[in-house]
KOLGU-4560 file (N, C-alpha, C; in nm, 3 decimals, padded with zeros to 5 digits):
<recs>
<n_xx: -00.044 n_yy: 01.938 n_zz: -00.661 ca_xx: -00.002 ca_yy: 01.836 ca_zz: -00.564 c_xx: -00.047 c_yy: 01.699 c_zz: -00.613 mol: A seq: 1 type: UNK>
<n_xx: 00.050 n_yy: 01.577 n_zz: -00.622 ca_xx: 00.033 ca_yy: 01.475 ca_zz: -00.640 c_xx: -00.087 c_yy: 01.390 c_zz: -00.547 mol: A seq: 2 type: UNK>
<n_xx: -00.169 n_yy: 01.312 n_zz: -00.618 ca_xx: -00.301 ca_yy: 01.252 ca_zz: -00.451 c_xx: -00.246 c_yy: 01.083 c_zz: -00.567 mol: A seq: 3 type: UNK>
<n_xx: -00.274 n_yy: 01.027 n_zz: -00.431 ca_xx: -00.264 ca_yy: 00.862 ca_zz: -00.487 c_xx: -00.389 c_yy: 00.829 c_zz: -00.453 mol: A seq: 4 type: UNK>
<n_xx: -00.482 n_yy: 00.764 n_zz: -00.559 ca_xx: -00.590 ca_yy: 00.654 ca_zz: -00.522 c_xx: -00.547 c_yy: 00.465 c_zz: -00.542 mol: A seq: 5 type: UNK>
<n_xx: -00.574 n_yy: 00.440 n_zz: -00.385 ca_xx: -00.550 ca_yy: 00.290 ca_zz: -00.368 c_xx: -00.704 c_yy: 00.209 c_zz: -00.427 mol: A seq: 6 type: UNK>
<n_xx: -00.671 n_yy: 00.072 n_zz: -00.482 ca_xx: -00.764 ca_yy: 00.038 ca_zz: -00.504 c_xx: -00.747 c_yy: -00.130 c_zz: -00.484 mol: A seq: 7 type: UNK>
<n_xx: -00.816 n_yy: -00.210 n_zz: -00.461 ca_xx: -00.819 ca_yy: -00.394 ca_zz: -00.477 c_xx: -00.838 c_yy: -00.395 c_zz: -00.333 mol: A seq: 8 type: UNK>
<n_xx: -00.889 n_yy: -00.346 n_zz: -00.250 ca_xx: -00.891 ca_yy: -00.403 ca_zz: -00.115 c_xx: -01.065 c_yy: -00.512 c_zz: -00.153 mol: A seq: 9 type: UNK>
<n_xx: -01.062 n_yy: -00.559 n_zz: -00.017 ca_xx: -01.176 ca_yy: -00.639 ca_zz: -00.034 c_xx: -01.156 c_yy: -00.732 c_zz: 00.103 mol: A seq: 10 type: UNK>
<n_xx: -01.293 n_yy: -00.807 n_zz: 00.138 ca_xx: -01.322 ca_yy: -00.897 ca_zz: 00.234 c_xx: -01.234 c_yy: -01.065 c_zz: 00.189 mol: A seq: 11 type: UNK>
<n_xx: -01.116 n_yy: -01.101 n_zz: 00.268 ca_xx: -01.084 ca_yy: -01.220 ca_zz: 00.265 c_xx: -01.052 c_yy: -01.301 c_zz: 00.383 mol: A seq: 12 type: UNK>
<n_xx: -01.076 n_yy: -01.442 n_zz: 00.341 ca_xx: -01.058 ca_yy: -01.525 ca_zz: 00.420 c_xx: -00.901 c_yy: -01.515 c_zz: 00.475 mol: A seq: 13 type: UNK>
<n_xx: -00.914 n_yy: -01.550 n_zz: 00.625 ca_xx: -00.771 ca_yy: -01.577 ca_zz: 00.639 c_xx: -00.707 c_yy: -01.670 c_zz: 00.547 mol: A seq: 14 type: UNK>
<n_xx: -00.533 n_yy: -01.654 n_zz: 00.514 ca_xx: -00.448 ca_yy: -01.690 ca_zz: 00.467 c_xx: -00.488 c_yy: -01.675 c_zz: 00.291 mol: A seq: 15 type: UNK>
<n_xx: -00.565 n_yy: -01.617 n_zz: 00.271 ca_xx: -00.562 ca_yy: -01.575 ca_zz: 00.127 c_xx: -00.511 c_yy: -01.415 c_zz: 00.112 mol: A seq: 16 type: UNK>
<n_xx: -00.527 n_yy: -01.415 n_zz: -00.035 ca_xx: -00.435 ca_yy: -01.261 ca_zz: -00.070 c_xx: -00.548 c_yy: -01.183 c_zz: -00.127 mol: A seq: 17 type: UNK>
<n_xx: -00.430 n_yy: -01.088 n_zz: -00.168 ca_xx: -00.498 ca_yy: -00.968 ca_zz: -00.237 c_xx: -00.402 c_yy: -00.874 c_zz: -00.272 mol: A seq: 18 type: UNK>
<n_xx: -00.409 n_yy: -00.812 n_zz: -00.368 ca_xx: -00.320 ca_yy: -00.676 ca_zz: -00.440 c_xx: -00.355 c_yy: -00.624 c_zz: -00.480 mol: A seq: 19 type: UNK>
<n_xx: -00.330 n_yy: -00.493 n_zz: -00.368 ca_xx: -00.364 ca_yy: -00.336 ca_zz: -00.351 c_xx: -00.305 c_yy: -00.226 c_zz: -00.480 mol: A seq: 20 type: UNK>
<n_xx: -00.332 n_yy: -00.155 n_zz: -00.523 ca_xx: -00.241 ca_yy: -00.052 ca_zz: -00.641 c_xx: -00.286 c_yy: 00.091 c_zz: -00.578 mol: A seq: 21 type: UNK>
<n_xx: -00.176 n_yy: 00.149 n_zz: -00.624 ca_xx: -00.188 ca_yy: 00.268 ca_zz: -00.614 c_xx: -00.159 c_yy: 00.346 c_zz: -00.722 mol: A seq: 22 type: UNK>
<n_xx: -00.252 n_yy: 00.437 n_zz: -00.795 ca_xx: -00.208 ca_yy: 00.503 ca_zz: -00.914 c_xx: -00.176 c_yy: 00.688 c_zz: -00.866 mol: A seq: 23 type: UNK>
<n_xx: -00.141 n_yy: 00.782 n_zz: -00.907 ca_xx: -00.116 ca_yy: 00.881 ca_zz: -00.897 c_xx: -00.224 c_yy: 00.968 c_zz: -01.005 mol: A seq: 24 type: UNK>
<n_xx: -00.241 n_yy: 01.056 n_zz: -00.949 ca_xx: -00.341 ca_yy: 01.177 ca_zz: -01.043 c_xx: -00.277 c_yy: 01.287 c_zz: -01.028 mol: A seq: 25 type: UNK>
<n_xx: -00.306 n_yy: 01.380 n_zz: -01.083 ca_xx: -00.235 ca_yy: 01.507 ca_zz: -01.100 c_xx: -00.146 c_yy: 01.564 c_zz: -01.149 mol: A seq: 26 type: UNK>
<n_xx: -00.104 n_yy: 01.617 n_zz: -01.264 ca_xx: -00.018 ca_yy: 01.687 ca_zz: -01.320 c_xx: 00.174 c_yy: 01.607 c_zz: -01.252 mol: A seq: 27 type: UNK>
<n_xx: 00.161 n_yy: 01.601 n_zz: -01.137 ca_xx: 00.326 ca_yy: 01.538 ca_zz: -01.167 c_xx: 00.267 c_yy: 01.405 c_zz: -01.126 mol: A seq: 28 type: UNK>
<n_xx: 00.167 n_yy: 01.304 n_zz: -01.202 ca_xx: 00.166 ca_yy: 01.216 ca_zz: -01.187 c_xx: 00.248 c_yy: 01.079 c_zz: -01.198 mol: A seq: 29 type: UNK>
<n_xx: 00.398 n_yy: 01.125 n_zz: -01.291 ca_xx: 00.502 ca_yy: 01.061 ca_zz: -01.310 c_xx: 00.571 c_yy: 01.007 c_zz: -01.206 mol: A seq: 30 type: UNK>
<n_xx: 00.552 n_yy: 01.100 n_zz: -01.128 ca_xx: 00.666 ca_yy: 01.100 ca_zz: -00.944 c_xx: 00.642 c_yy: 00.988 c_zz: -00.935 mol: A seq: 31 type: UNK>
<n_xx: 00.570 n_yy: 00.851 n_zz: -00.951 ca_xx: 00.542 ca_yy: 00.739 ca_zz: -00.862 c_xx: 00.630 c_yy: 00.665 c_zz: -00.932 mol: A seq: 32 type: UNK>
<n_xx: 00.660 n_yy: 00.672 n_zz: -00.999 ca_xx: 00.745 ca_yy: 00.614 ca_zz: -01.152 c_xx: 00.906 c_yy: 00.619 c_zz: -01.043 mol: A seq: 33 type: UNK>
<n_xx: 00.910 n_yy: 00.730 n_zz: -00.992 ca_xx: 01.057 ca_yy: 00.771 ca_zz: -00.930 c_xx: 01.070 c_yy: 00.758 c_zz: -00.784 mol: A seq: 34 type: UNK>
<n_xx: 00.970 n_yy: 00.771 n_zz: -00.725 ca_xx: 00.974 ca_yy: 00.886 ca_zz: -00.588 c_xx: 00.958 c_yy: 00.720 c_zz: -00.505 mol: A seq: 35 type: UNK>
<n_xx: 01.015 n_yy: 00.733 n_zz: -00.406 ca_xx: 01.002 ca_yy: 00.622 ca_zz: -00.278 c_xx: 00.865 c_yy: 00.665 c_zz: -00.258 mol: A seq: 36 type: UNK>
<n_xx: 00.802 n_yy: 00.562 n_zz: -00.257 ca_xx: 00.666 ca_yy: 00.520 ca_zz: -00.232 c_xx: 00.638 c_yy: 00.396 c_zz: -00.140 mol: A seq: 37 type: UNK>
<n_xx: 00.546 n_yy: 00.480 n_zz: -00.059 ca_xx: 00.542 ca_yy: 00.392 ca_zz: 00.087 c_xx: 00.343 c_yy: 00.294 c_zz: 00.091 mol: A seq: 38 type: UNK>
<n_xx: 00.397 n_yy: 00.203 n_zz: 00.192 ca_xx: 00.223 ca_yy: 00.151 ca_zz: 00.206 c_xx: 00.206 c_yy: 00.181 c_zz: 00.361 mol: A seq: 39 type: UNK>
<n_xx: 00.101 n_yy: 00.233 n_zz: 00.402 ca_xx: 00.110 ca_yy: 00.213 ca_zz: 00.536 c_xx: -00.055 c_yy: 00.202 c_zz: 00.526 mol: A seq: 40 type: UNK>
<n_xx: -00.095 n_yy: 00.147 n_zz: 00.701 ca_xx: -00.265 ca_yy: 00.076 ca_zz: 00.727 c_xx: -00.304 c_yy: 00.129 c_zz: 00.826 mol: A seq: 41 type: UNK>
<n_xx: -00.436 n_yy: 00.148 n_zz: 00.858 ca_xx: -00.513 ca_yy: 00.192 ca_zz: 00.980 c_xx: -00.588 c_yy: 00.083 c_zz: 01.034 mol: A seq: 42 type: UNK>
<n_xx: -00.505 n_yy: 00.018 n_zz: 01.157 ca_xx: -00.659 ca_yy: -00.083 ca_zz: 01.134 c_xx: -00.747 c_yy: 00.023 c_zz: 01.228 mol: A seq: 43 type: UNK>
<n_xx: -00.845 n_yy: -00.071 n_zz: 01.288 ca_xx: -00.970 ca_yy: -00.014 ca_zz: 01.383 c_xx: -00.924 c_yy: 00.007 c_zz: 01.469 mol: A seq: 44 type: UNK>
<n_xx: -00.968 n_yy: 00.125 n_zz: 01.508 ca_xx: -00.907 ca_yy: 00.198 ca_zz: 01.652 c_xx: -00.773 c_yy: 00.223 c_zz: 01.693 mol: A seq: 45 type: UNK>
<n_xx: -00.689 n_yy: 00.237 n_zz: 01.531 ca_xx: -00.563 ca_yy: 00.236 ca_zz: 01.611 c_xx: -00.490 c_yy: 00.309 c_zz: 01.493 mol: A seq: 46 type: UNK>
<n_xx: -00.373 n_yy: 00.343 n_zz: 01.526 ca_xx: -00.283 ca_yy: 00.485 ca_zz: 01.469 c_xx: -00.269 c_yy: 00.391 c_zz: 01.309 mol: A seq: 47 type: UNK>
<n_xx: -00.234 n_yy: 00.517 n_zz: 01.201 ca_xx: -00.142 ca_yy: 00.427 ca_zz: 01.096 c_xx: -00.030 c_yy: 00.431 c_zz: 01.101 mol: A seq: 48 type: UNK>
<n_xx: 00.037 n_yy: 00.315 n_zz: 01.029 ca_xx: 00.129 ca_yy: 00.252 ca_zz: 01.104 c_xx: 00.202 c_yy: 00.218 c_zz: 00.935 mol: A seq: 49 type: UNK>
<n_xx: 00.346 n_yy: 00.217 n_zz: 00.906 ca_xx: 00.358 ca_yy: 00.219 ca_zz: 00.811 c_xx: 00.428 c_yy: 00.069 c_zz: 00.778 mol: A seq: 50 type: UNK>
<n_xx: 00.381 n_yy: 00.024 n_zz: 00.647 ca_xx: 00.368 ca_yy: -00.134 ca_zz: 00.619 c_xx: 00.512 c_yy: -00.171 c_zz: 00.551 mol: A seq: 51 type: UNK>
<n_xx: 00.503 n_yy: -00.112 n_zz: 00.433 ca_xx: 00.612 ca_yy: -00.130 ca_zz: 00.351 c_xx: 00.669 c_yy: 00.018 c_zz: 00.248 mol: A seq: 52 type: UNK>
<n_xx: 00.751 n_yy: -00.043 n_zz: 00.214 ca_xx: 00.875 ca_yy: 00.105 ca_zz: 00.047 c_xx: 00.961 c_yy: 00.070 c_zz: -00.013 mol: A seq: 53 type: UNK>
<n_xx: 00.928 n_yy: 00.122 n_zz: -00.118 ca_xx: 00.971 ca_yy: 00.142 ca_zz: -00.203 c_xx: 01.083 c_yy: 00.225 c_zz: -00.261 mol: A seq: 54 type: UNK>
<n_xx: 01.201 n_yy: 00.225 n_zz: -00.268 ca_xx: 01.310 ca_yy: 00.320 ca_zz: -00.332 c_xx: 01.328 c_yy: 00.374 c_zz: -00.457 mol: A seq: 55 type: UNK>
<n_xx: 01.357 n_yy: 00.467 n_zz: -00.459 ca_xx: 01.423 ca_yy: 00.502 ca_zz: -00.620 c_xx: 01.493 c_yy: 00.390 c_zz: -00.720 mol: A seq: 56 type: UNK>
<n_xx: 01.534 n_yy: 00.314 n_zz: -00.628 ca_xx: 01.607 ca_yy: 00.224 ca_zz: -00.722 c_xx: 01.530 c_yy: 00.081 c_zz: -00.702 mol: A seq: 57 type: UNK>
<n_xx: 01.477 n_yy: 00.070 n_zz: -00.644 ca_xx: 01.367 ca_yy: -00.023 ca_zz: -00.648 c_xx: 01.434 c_yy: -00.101 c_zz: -00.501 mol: A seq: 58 type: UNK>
<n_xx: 01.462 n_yy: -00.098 n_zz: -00.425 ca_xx: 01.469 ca_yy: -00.159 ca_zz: -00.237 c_xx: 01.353 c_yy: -00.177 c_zz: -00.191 mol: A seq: 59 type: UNK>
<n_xx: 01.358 n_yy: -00.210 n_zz: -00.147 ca_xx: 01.244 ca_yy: -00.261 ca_zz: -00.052 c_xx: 01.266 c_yy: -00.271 c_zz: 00.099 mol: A seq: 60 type: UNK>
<n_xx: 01.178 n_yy: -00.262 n_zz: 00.118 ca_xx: 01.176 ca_yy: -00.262 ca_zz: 00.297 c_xx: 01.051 c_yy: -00.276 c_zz: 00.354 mol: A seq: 61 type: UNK>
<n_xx: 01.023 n_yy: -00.359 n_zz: 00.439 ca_xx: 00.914 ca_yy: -00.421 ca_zz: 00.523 c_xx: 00.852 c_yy: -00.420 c_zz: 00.677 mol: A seq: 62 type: UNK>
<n_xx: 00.758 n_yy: -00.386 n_zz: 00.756 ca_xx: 00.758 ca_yy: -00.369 ca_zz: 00.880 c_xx: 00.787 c_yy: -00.526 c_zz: 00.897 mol: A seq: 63 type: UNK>
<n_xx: 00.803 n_yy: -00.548 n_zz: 01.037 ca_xx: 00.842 ca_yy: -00.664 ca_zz: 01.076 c_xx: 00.705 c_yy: -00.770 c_zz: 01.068 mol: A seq: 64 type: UNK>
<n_xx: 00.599 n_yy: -00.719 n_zz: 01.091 ca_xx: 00.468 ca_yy: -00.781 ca_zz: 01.105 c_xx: 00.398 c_yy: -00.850 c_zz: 00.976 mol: A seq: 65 type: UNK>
<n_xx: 00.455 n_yy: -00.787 n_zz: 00.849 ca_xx: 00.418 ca_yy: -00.815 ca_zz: 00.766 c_xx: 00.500 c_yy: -00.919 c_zz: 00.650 mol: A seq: 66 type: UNK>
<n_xx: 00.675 n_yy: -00.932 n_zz: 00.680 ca_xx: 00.747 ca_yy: -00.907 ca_zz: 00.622 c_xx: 00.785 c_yy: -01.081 c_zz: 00.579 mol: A seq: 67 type: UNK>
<n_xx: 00.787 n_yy: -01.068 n_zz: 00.463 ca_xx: 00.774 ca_yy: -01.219 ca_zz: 00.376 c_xx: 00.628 c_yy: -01.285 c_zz: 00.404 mol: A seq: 68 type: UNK>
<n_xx: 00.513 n_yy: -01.183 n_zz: 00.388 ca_xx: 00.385 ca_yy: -01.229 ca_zz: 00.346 c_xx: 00.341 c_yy: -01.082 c_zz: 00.227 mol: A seq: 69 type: UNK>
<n_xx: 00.368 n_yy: -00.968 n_zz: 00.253 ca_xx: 00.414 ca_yy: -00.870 ca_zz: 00.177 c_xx: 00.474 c_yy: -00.857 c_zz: 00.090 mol: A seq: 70 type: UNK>
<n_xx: 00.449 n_yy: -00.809 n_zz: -00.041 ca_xx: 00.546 ca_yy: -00.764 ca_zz: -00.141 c_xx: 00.514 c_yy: -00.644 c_zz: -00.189 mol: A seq: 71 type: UNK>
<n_xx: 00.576 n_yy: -00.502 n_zz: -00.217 ca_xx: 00.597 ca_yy: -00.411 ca_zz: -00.268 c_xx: 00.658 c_yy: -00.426 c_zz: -00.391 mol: A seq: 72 type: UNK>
<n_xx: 00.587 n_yy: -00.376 n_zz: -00.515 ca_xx: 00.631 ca_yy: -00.330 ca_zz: -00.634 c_xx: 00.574 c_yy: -00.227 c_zz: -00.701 mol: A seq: 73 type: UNK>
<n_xx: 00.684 n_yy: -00.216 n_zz: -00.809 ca_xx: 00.614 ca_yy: -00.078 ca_zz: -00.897 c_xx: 00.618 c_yy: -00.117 c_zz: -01.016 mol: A seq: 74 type: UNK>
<n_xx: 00.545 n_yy: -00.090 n_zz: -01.192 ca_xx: 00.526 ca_yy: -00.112 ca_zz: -01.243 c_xx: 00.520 c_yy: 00.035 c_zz: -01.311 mol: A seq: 75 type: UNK>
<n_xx: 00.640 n_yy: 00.082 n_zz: -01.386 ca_xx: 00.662 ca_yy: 00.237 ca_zz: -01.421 c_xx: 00.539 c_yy: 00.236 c_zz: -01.557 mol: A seq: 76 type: UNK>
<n_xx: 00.530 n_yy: 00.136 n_zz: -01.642 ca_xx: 00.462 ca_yy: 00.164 ca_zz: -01.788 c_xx: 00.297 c_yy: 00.184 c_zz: -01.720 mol: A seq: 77 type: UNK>
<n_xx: 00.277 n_yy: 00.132 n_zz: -01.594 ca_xx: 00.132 ca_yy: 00.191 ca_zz: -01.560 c_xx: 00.144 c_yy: 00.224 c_zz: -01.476 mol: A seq: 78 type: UNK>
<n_xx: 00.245 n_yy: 00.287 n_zz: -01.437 ca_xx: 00.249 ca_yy: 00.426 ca_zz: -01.343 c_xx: 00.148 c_yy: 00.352 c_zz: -01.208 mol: A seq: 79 type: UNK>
<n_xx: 00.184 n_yy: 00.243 n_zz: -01.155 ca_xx: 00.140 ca_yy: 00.181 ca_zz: -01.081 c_xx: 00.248 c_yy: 00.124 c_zz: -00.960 mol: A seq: 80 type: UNK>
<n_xx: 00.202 n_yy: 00.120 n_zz: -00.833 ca_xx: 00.260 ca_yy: 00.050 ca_zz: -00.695 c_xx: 00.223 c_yy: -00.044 c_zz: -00.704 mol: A seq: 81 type: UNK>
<n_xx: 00.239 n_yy: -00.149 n_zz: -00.636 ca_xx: 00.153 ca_yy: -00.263 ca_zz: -00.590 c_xx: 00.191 c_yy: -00.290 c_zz: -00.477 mol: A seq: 82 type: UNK>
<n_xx: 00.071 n_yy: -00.313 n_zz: -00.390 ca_xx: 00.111 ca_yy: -00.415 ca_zz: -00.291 c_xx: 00.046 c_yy: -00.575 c_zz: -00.252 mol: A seq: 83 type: UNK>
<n_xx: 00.104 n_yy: -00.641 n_zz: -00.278 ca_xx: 00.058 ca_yy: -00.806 ca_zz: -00.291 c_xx: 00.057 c_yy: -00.855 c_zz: -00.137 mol: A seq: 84 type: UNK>
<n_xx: -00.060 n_yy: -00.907 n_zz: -00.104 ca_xx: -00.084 ca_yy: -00.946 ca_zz: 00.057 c_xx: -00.107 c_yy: -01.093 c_zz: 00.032 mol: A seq: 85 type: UNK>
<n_xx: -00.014 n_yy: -01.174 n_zz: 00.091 ca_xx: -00.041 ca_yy: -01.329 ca_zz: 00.124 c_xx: -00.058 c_yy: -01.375 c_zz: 00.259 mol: A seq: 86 type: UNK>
<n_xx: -00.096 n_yy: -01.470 n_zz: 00.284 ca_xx: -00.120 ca_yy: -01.564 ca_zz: 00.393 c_xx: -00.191 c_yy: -01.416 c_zz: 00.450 mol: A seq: 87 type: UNK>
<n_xx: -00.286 n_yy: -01.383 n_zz: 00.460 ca_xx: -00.385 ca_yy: -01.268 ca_zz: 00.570 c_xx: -00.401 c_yy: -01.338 c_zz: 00.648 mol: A seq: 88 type: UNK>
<n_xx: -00.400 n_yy: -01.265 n_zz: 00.738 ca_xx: -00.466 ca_yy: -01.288 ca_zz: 00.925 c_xx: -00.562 c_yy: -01.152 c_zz: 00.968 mol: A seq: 89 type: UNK>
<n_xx: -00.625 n_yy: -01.206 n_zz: 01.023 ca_xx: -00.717 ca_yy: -01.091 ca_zz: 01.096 c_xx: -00.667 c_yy: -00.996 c_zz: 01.125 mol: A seq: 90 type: UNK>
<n_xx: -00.564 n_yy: -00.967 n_zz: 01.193 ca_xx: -00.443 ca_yy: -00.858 ca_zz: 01.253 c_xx: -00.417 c_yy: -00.774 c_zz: 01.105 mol: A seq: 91 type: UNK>
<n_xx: -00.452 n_yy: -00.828 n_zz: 01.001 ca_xx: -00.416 ca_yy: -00.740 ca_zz: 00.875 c_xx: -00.508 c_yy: -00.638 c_zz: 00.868 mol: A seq: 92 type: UNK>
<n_xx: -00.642 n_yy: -00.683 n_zz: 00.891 ca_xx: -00.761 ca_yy: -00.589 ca_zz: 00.871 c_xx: -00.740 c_yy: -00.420 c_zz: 00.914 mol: A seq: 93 type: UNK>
<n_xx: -00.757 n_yy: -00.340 n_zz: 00.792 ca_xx: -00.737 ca_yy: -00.203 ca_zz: 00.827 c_xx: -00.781 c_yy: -00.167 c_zz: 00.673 mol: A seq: 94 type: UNK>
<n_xx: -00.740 n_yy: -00.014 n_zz: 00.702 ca_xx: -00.734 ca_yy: 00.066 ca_zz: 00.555 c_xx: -00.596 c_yy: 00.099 c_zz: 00.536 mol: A seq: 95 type: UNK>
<n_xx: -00.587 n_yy: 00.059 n_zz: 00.409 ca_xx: -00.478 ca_yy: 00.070 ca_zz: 00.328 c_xx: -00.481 c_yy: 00.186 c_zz: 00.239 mol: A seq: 96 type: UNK>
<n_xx: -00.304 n_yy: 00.277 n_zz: 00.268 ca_xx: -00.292 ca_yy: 00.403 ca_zz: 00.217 c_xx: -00.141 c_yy: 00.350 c_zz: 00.111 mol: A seq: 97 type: UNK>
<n_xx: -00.142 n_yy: 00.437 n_zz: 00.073 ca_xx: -00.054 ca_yy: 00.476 ca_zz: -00.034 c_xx: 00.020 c_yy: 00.616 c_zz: -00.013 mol: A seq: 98 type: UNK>
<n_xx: 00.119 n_yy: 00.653 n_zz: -00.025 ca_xx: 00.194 ca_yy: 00.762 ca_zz: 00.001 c_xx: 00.349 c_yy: 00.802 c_zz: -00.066 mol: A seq: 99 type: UNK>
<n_xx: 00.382 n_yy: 00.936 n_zz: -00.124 ca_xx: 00.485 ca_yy: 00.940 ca_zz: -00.169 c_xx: 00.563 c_yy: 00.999 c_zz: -00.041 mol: A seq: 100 type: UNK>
<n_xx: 00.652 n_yy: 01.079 n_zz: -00.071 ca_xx: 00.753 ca_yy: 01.127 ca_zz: 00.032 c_xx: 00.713 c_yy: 01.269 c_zz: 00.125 mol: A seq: 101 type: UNK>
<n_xx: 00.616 n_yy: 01.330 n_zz: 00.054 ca_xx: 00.476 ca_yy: 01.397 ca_zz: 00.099 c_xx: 00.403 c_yy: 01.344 c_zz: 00.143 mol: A seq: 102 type: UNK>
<n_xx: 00.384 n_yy: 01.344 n_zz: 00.337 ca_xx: 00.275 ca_yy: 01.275 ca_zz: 00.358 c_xx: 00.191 c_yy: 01.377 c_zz: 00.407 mol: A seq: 103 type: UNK>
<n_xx: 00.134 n_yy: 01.482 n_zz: 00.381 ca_xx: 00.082 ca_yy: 01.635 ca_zz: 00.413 c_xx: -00.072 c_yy: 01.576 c_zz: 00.375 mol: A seq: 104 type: UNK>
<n_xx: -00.071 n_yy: 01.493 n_zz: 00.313 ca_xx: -00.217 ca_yy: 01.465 ca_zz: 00.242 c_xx: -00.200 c_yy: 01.296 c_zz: 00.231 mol: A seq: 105 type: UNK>
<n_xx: -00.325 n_yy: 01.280 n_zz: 00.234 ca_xx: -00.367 ca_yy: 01.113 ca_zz: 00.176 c_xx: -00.488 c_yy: 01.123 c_zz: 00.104 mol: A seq: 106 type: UNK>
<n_xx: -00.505 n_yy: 01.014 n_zz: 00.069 ca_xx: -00.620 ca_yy: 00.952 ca_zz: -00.023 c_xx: -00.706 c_yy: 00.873 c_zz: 00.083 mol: A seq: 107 type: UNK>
<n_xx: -00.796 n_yy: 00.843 n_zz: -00.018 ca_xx: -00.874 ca_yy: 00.778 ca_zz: 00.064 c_xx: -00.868 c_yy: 00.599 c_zz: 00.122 mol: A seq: 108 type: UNK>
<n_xx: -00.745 n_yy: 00.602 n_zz: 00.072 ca_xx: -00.752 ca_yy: 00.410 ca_zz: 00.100 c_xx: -00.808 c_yy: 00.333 c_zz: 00.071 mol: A seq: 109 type: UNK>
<n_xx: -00.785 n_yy: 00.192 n_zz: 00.074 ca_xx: -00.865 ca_yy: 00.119 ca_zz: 00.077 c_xx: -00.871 c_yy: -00.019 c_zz: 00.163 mol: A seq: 110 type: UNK>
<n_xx: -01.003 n_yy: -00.062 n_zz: 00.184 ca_xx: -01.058 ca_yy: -00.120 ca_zz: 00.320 c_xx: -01.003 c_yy: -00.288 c_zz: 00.252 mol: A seq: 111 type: UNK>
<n_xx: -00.955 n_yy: -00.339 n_zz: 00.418 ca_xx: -00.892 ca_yy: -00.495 ca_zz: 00.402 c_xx: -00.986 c_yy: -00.552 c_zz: 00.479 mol: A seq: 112 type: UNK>
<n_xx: -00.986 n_yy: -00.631 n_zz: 00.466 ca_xx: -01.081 ca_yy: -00.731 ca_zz: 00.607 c_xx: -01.051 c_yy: -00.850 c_zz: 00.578 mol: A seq: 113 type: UNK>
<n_xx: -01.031 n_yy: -00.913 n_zz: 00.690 ca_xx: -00.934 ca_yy: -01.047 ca_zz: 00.707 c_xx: -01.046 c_yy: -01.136 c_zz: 00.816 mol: A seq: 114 type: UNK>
<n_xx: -01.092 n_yy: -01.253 n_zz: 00.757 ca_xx: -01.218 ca_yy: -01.283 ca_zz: 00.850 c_xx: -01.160 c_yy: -01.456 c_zz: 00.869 mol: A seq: 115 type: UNK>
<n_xx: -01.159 n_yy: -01.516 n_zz: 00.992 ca_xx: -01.120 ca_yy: -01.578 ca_zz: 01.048 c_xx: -01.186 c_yy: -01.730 c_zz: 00.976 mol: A seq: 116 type: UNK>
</recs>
């Protein structure tokens, strides 16, 4: 089974960025290269909620909350996602997941914090 580890989260000031990656481990670690690959966040105390995706053919699509401060990409030669966060607001603060079309399992995320 494919597991994604997210990584670049970190403590920022509002309206600054940050970009999140997600790499793949495991034997069909290629799939990320292909497979619609999604971002979704947990903030505190509350459900996850899914952010942005990625298509096979490279589409994109955005929750409304996030959408033109967000960017989703993939980067096939390092088998890498990205997700690029601009202008943060507090309301961003959560953990950030990574996910292919299997969501039976996650990783462990990684932590945003958006400080006023």
């Amino acid at each position: 089974q494919v597991q994604f580890v997210e990584s670049g989260g970190g403590l920022v000031q509002s309206g600054g960025s940050l970009r999140l990656s997600c790499a793949a481990s495991g034997s069909a670690g290629s799939a990320i290269t292909y497979c619609t690959m999604d971002w979704y966040r947990r903030p505190p105390g509350k459900q996850r909620e899914w952010v942005a995706g990625i298509n096979r053919v490279n589409y994109t699509s955005y929750a409304d909350s996030v959408k033109g401060r967000f960017t989703i990409s993939r980067d096939n030669a390092r088998k890498l996602v990205y997700l690029e966060l601009n202008s943060l607001k507090p309301e961003d603060t959560a953990v950030y997941y990574c996910n292919g079309p299997d969501t039976r399992s996650w990783g462990q995320g990684t932590q945003v914090t958006v400080f006023a």
